[in-house]
TORKOL-4160 file (C-alpha; in steps of 0.2 Angstrom, whole numbers, padded with zeros to 4 digits, m for minus):
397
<pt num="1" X="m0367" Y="m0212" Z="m0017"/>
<pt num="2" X="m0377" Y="m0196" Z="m0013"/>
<pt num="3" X="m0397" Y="m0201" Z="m0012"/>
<pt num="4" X="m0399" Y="m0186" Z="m0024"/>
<pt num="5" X="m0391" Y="m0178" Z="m0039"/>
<pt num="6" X="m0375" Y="m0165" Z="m0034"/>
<pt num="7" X="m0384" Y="m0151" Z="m0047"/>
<pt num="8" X="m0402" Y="m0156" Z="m0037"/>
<pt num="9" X="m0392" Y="m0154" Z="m0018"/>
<pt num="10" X="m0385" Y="m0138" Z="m0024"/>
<pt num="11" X="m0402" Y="m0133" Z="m0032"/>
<pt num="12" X="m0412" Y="m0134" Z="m0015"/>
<pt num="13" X="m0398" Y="m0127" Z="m0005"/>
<pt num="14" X="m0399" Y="m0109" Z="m0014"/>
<pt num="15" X="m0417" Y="m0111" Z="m0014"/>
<pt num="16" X="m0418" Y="m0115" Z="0005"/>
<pt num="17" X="m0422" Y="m0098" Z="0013"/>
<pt num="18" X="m0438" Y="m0098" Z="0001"/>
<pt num="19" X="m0441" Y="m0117" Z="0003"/>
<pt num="20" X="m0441" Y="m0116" Z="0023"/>
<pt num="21" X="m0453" Y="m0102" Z="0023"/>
<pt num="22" X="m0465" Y="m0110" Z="0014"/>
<pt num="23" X="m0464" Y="m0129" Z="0022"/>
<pt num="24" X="m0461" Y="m0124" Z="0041"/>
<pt num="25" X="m0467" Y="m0103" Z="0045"/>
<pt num="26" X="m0482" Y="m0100" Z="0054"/>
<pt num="27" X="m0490" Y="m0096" Z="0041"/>
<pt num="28" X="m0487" Y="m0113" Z="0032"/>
<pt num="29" X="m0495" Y="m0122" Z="0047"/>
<pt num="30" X="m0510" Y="m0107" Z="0046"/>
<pt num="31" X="m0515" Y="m0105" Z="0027"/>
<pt num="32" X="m0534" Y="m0105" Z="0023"/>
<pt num="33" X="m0539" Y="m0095" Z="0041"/>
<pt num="34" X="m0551" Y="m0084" Z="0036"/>
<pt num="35" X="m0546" Y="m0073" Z="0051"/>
<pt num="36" X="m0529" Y="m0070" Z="0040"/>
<pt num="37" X="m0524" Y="m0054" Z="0033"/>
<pt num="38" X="m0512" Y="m0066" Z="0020"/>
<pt num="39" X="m0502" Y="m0055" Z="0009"/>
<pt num="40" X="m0489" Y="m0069" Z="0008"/>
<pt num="41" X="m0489" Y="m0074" Z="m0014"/>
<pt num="42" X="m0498" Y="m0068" Z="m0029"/>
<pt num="43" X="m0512" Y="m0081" Z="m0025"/>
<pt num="44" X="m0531" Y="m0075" Z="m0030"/>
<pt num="45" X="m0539" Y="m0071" Z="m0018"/>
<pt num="46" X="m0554" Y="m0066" Z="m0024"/>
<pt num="47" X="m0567" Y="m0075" Z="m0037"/>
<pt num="48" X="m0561" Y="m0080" Z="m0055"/>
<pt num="49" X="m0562" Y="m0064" Z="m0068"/>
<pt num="50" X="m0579" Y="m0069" Z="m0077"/>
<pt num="51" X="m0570" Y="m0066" Z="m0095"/>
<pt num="52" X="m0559" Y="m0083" Z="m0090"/>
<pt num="53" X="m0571" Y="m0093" Z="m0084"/>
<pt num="54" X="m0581" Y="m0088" Z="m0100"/>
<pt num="55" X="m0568" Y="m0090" Z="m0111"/>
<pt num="56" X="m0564" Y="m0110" Z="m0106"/>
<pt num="57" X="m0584" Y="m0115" Z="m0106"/>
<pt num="58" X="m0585" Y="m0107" Z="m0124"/>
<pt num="59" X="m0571" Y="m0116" Z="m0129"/>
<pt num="60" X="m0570" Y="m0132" Z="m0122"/>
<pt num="61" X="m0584" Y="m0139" Z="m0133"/>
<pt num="62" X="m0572" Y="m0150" Z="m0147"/>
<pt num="63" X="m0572" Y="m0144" Z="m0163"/>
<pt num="64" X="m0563" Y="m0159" Z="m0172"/>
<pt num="65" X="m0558" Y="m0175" Z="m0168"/>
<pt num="66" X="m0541" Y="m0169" Z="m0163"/>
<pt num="67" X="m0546" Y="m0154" Z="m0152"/>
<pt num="68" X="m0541" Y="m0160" Z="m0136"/>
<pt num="69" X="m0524" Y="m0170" Z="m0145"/>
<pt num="70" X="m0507" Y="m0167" Z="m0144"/>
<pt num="71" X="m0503" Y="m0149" Z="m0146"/>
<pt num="72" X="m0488" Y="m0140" Z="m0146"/>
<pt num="73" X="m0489" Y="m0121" Z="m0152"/>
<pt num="74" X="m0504" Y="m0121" Z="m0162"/>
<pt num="75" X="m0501" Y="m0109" Z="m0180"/>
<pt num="76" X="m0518" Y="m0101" Z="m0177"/>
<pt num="77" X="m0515" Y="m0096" Z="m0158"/>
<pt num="78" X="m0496" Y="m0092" Z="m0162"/>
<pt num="79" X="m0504" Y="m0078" Z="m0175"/>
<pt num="80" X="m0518" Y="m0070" Z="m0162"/>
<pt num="81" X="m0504" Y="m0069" Z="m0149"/>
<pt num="82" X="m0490" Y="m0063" Z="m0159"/>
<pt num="83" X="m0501" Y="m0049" Z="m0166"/>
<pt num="84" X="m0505" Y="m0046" Z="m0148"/>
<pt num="85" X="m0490" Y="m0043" Z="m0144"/>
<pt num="86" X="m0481" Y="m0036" Z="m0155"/>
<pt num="87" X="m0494" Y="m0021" Z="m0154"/>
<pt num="88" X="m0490" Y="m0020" Z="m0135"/>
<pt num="89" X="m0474" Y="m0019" Z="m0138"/>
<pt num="90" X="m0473" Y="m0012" Z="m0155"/>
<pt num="91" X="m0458" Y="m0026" Z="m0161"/>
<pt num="92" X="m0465" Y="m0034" Z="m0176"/>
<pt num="93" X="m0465" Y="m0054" Z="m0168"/>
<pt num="94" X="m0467" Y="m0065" Z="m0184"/>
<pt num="95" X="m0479" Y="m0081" Z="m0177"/>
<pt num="96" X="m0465" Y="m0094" Z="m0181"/>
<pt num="97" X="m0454" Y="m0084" Z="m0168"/>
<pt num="98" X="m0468" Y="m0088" Z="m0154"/>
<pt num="99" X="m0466" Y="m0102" Z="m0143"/>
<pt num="100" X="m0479" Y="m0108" Z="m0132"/>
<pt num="101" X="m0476" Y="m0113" Z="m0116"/>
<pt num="102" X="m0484" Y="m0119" Z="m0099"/>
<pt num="103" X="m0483" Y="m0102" Z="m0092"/>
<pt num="104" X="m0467" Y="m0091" Z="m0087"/>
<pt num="105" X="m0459" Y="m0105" Z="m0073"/>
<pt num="106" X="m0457" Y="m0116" Z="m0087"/>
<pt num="107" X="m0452" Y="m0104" Z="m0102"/>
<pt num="108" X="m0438" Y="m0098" Z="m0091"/>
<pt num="109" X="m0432" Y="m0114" Z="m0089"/>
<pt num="110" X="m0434" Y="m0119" Z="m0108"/>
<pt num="111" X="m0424" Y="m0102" Z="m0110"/>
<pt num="112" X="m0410" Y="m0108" Z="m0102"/>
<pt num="113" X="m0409" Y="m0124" Z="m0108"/>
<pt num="114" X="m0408" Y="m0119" Z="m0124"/>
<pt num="115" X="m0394" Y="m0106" Z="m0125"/>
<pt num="116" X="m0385" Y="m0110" Z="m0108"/>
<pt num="117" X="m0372" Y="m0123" Z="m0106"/>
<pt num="118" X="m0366" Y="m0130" Z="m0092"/>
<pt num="119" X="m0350" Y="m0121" Z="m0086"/>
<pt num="120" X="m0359" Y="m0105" Z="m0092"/>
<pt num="121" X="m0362" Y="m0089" Z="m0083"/>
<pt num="122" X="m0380" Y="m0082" Z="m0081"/>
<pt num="123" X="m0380" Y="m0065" Z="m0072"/>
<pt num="124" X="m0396" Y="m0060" Z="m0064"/>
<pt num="125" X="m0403" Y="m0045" Z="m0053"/>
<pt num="126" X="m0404" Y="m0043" Z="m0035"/>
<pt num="127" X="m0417" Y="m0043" Z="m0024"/>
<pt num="128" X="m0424" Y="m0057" Z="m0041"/>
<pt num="129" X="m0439" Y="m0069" Z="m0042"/>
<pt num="130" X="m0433" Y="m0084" Z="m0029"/>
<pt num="131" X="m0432" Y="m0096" Z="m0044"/>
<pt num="132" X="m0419" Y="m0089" Z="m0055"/>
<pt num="133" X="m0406" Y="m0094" Z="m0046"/>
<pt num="134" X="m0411" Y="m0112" Z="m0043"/>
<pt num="135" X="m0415" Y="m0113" Z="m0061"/>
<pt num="136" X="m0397" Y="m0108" Z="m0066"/>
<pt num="137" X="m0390" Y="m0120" Z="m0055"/>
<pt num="138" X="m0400" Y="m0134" Z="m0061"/>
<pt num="139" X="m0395" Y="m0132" Z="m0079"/>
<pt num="140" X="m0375" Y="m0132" Z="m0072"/>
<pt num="141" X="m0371" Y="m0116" Z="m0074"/>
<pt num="142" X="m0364" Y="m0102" Z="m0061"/>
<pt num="143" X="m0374" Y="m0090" Z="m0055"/>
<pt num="144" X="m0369" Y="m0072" Z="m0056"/>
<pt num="145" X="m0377" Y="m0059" Z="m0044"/>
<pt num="146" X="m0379" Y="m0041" Z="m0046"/>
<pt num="147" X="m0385" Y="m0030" Z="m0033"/>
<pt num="148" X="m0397" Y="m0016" Z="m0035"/>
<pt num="149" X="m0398" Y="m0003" Z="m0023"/>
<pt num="150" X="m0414" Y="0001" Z="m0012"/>
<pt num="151" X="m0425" Y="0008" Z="m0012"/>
<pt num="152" X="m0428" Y="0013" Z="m0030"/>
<pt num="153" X="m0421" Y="m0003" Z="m0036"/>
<pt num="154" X="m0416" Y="0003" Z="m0052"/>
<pt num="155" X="m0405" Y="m0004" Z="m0065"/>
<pt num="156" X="m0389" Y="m0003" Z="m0065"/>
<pt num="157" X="m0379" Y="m0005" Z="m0081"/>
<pt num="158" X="m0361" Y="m0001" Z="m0074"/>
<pt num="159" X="m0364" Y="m0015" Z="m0060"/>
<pt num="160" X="m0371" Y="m0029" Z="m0075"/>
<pt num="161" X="m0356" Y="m0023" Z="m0089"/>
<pt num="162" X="m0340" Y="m0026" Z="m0075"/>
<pt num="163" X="m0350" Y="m0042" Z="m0070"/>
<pt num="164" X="m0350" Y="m0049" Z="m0087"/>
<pt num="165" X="m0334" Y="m0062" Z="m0090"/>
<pt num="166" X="m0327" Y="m0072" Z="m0104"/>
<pt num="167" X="m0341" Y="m0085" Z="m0097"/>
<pt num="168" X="m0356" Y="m0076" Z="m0098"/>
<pt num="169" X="m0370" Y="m0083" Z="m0107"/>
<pt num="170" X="m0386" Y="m0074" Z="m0103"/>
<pt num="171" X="m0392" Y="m0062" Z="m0093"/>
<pt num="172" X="m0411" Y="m0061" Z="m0083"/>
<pt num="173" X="m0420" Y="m0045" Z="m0085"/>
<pt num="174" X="m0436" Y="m0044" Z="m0076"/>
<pt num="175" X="m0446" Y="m0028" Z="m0080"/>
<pt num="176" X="m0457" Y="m0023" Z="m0071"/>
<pt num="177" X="m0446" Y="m0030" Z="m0058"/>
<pt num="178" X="m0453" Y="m0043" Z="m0044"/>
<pt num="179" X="m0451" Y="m0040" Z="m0030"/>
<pt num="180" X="m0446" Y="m0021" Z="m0032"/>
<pt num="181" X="m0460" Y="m0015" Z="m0045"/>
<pt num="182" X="m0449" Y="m0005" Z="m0053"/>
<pt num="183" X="m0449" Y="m0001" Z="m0072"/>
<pt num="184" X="m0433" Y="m0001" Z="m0083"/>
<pt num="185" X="m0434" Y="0016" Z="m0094"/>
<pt num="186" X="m0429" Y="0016" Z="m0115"/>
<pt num="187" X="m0414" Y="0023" Z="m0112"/>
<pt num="188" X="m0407" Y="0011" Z="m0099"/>
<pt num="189" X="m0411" Y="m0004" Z="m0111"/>
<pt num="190" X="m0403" Y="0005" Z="m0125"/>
<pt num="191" X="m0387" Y="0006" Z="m0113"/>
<pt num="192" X="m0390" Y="m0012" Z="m0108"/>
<pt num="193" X="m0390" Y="m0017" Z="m0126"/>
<pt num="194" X="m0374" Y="m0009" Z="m0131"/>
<pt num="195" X="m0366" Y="m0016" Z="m0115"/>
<pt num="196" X="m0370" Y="m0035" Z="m0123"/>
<pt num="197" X="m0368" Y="m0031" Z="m0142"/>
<pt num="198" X="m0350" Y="m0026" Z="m0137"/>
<pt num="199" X="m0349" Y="m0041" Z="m0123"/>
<pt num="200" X="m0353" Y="m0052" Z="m0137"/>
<pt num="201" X="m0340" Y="m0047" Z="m0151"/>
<pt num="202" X="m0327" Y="m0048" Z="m0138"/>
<pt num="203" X="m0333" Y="m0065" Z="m0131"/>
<pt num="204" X="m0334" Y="m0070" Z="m0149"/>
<pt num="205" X="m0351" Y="m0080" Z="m0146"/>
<pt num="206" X="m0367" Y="m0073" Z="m0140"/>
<pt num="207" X="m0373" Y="m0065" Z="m0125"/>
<pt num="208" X="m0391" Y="m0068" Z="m0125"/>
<pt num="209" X="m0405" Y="m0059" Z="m0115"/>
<pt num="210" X="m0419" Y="m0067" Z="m0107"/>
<pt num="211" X="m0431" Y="m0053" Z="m0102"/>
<pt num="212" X="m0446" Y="m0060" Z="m0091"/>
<pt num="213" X="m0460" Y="m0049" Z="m0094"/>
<pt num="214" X="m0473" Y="m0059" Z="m0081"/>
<pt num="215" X="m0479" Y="m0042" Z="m0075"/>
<pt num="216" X="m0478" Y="m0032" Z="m0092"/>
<pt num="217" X="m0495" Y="m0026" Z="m0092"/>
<pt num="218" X="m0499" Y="m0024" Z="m0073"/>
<pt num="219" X="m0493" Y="m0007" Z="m0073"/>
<pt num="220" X="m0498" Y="0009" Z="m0062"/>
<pt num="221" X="m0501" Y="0028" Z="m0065"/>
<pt num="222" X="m0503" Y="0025" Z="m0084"/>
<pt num="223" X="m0485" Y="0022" Z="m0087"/>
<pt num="224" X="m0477" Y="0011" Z="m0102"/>
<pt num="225" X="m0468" Y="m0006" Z="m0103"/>
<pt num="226" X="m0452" Y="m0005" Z="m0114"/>
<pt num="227" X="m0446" Y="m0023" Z="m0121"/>
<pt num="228" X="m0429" Y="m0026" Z="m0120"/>
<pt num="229" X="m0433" Y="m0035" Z="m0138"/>
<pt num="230" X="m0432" Y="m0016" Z="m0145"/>
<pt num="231" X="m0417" Y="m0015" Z="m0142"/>
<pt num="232" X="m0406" Y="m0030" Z="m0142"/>
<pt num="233" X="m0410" Y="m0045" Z="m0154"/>
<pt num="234" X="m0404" Y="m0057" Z="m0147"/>
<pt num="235" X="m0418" Y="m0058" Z="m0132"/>
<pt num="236" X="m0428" Y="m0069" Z="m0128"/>
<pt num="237" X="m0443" Y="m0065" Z="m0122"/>
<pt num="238" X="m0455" Y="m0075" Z="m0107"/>
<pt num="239" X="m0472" Y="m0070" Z="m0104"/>
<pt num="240" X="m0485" Y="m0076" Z="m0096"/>
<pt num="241" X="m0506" Y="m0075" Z="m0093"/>
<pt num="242" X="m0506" Y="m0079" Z="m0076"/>
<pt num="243" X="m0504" Y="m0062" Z="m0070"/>
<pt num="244" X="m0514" Y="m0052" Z="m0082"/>
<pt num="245" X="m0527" Y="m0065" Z="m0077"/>
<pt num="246" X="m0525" Y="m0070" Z="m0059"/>
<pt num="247" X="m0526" Y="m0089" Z="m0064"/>
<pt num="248" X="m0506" Y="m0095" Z="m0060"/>
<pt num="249" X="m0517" Y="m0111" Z="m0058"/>
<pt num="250" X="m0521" Y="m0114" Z="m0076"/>
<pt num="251" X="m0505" Y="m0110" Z="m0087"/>
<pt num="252" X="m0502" Y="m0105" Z="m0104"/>
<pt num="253" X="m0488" Y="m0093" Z="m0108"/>
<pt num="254" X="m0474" Y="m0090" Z="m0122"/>
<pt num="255" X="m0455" Y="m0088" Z="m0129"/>
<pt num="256" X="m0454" Y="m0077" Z="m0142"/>
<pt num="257" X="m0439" Y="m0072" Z="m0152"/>
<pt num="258" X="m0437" Y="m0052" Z="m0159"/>
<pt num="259" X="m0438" Y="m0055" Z="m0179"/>
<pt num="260" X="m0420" Y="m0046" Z="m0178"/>
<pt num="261" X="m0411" Y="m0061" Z="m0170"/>
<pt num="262" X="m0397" Y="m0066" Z="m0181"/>
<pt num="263" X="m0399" Y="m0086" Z="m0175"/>
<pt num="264" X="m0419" Y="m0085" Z="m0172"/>
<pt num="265" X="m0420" Y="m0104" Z="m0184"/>
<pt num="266" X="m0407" Y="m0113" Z="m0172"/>
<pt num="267" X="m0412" Y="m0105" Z="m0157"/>
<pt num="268" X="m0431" Y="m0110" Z="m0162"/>
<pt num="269" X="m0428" Y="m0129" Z="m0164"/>
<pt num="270" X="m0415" Y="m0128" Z="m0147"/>
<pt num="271" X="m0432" Y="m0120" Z="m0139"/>
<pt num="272" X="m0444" Y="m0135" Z="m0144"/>
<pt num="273" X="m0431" Y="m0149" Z="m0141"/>
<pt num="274" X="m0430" Y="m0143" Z="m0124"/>
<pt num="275" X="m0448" Y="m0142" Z="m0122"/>
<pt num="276" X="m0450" Y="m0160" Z="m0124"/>
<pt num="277" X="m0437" Y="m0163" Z="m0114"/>
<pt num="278" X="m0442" Y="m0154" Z="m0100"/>
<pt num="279" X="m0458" Y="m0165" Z="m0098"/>
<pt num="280" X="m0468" Y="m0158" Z="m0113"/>
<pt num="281" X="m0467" Y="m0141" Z="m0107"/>
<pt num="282" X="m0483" Y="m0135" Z="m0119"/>
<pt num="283" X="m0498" Y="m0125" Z="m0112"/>
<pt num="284" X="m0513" Y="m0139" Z="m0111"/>
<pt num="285" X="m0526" Y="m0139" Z="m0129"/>
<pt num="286" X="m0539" Y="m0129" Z="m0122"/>
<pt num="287" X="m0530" Y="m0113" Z="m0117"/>
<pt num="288" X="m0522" Y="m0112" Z="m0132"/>
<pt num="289" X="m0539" Y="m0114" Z="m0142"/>
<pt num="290" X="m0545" Y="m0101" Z="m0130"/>
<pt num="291" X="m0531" Y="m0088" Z="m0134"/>
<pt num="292" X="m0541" Y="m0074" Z="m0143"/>
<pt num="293" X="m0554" Y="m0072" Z="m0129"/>
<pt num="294" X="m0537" Y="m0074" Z="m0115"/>
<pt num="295" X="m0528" Y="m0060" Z="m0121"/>
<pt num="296" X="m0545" Y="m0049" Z="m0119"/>
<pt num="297" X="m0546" Y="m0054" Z="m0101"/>
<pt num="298" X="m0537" Y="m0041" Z="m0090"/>
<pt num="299" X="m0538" Y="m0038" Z="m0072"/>
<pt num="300" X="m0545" Y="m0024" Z="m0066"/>
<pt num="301" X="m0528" Y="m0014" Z="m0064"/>
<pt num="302" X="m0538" Y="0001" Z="m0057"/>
<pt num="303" X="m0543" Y="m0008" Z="m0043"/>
<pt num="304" X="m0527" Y="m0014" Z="m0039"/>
<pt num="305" X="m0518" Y="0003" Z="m0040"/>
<pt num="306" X="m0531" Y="0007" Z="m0027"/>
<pt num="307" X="m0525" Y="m0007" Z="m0015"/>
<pt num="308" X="m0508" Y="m0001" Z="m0018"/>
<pt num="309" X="m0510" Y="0016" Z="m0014"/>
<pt num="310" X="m0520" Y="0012" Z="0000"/>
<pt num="311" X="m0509" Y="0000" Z="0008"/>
<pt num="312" X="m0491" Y="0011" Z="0003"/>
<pt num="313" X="m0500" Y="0027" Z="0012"/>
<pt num="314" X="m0505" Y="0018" Z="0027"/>
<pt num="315" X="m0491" Y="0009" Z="0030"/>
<pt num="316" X="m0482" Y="0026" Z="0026"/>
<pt num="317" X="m0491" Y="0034" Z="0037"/>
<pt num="318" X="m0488" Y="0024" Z="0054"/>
<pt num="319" X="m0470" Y="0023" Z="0052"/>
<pt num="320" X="m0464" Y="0012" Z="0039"/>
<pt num="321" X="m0450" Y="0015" Z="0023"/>
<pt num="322" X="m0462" Y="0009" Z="0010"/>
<pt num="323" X="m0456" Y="0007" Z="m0010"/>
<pt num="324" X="m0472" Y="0012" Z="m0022"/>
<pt num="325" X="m0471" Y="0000" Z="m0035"/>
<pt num="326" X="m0473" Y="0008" Z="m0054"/>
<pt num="327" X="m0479" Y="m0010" Z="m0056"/>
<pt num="328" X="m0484" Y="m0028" Z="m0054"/>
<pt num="329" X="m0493" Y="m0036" Z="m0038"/>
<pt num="330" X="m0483" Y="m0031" Z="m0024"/>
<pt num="331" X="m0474" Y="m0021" Z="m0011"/>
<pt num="332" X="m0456" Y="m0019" Z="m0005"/>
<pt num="333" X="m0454" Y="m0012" Z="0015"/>
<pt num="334" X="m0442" Y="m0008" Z="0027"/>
<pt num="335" X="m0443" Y="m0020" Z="0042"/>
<pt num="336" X="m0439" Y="m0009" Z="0058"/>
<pt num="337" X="m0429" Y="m0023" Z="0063"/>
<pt num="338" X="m0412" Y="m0030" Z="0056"/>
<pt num="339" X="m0420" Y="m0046" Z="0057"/>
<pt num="340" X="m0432" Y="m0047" Z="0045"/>
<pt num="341" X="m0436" Y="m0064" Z="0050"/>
<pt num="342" X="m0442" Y="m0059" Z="0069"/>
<pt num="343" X="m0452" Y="m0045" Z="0063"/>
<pt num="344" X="m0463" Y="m0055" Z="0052"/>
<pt num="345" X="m0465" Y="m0068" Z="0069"/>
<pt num="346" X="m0472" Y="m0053" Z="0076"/>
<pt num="347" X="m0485" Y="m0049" Z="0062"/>
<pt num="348" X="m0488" Y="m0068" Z="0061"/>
<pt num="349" X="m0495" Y="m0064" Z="0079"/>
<pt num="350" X="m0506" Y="m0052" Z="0072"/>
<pt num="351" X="m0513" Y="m0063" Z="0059"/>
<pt num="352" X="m0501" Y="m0053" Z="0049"/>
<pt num="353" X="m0493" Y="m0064" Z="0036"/>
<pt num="354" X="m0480" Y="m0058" Z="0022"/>
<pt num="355" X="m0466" Y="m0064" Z="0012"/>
<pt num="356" X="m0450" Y="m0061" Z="0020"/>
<pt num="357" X="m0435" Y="m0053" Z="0013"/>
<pt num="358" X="m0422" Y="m0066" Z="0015"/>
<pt num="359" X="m0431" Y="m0077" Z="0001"/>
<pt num="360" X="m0430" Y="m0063" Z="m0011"/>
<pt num="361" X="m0409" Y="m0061" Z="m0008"/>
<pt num="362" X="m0415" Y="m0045" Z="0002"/>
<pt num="363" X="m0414" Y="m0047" Z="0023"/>
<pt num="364" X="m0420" Y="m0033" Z="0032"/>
<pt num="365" X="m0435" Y="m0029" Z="0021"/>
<pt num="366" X="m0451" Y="m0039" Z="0017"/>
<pt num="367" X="m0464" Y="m0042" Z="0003"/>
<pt num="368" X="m0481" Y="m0039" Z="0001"/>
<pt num="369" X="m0494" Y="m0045" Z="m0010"/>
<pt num="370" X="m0507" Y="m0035" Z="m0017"/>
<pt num="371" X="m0519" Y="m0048" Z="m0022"/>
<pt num="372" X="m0524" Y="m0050" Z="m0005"/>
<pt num="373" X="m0545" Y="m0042" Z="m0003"/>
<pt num="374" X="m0546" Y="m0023" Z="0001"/>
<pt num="375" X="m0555" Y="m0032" Z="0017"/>
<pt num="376" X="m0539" Y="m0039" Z="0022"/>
<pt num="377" X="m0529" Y="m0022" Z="0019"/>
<pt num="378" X="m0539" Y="m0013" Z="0029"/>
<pt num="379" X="m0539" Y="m0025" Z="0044"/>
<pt num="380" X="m0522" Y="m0027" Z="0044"/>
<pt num="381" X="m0517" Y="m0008" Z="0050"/>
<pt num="382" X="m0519" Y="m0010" Z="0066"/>
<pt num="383" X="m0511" Y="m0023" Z="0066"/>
<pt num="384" X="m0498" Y="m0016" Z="0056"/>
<pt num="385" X="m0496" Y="0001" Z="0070"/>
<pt num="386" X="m0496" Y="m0011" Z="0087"/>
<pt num="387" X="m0481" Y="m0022" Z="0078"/>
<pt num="388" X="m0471" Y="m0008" Z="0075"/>
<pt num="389" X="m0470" Y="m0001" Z="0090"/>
<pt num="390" X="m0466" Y="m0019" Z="0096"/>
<pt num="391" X="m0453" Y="m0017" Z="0086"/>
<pt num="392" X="m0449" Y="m0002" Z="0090"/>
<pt num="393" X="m0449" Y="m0007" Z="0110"/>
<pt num="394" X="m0439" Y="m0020" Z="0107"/>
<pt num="395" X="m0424" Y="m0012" Z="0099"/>
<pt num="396" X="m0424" Y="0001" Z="0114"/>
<pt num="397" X="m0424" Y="m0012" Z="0125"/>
């Protein structure tokens, strides 16, 4: 008798690229040196927005006896947040349709459990967050990978429509996309709806979209965030507040359901049965107490798009193929050498770290972070220019 569960063994085994780096890299053994340019995760790096901390010291003072008691989406924190966003993005959420949920990690899961079955197909894009596929596993279902091209990354709804099956489920959407940054435009969503509304009536059961929207309001240049929810009903949408925030520490997120969707009542009660049983997968009391002042607190996204226009022309300028994201915390480049993995040794040597591509399903590139310090960005260029011409020595050699 195996000492673990088949679906766990499986589970770690897709997620061993991503679980190795983290347990046994140089950069595992070296976190916390303050000599580190660390552009590794989507860590904060930098002091709490005071907005949050303020927001939890006004609230946490209890108001009744059962402030601080079980809670599971409370009606007056479903209203504020529904009305958020369904001004954001301009879908009119009814509160009942809100879900909360101890942030987008566990919404995707809930997700899944509650529309998935085991045997199912889940399709997911490529290069994708390192948790999907591990998630999809978990709940017994295949997997279903489709590739999109560098190094614009963009969606490819011909690729996702000849990769749908008499199997498929549910798809993953992630816009603004992590790790590419890119944005799905109106017009592709609209394609992509019509792709799964025909799927579905062929199939003769649902095809249901889950559309993680982590990064949907960390965008650059002034551009707009489309929902996938305006176009197809049967979405299900997963947001979060530790981005818009910076605190992935303290979680509080949601699952909301587009008031088009044709099973929104059974789909609901699938939703909080397996919140329960996934561990009481609610956000805690005071965060959702909190919720008015939480959606107010935004990072300072001018800042960031100065760190990504910093750190995308520099590394532009000494040599590299860099992707500009449109959105979300981070940057996709070219590493000068096949191995990704070797090249990253060689920044690591530097004090250099990054995530490399092989977690993210895309070898031969890396990842960077944006919530590193401006400090940290600006140290790491020189370091940056003597590892690629390593790099460069070594492949002549």
């Amino acid at each position: 008798m195996s000492a673990i569960s088949k679906e766990l063994a499986e589970t770690l085994q897709a997620e061993m690229p991503f679980f190795d780096f983290f347990r046994n890299s140089e950069w595992s053994r070296r976190q916390g040196d303050p000599g580190n340019c660390d552009f590794v995760t989507g860590e904060p790096q930098e002091m709490a927005l005071p907005g949050f901390v303020d927001a939890l010291a006004r609230w946490v003072k209890p108001g009744d006896p059962h402030w601080f008691g079980y809670k599971t989406s409370d009606p007056d924190a479903r209203a504020v947040a529904a009305e958020a966003l369904s001004r954001r993005v301009e879908v009119d959420f009814p509160p009942d349709h809100l879900f909360f949920t101890n942030g987008a990690i566990a919404g995707l899961v809930v997700a899944l459990r509650a529309v998935v079955d085991p045997g199912d197909e889940v399709i997911y894009l490529s290069p994708p967050w390192f948790g999907y596929e591990p998630m999809i596993r978990e709940r017994r279902a295949d997997a279903v990978r489709v590739n999109l091209q560098p190094p614009v990354f963009d969606l490819d709804v011909p690729a996702i429509e000849a990769a749908i099956s008499a199997r498929t489920r549910a798809i993953i959407v992630n816009s603004p996309n992590n790790p590419a940054g890119r944005i799905y435009q109106p017009a592709q969503l609209q394609e992509l709806a019509g792709v799964l509304e025909r799927a579905s009536a062929r199939n003769g059961r649902p095809v249901y979209l889950i559309s993680d929207e982590a990064y949907s309001r960390v965008l650059f240049d002034g551009r707009q965030f489309t929902s996938p929810a305006a176009f197809y009903p049967r979405t299900l949408l997963v947001y979060t507040y530790a981005k818009t925030m910076l605190t992935p520490g303290q979680r509080i997120g949601y699952i909301a359901l587009p008031p088009g969707m044709p099973d929104a009542r059974l789909v609901g009660e699938a939703i909080f049965m397996s919140q329960i049983a996934t561990g009481w997968s609610f956000p805690n009391a005071l965060l959702q107490h909190a919720i008015a002042d939480l959606e107010e607190v935004l990072i300072d996204l001018h800042a960031l798009q100065n760190k990504r226009d910093v750190m995308t022309q520099g590394l532009a300028d000494l040599g590299y193929q860099v992707t500009v994201p449109e959105g979300t915390f981070y940057v996709i480049v070219r590493s000068p050498l096949a191995d990704d993995m070797k090249f990253i040794d060689i920044l690591a040597a530097r004090n250099i770290f990054v995530l490399p591509g092989a977690t993210t399903e895309l070898p031969g590139f890396f990842r960077i972070s944006l919530t590193a310090t401006m400090d940290m960005i600006e140290r790491s260029m020189e370091g940056f220019k003597s590892a690629l011409d390593e790099a460069r020595a070594t492949s002549r050699g």
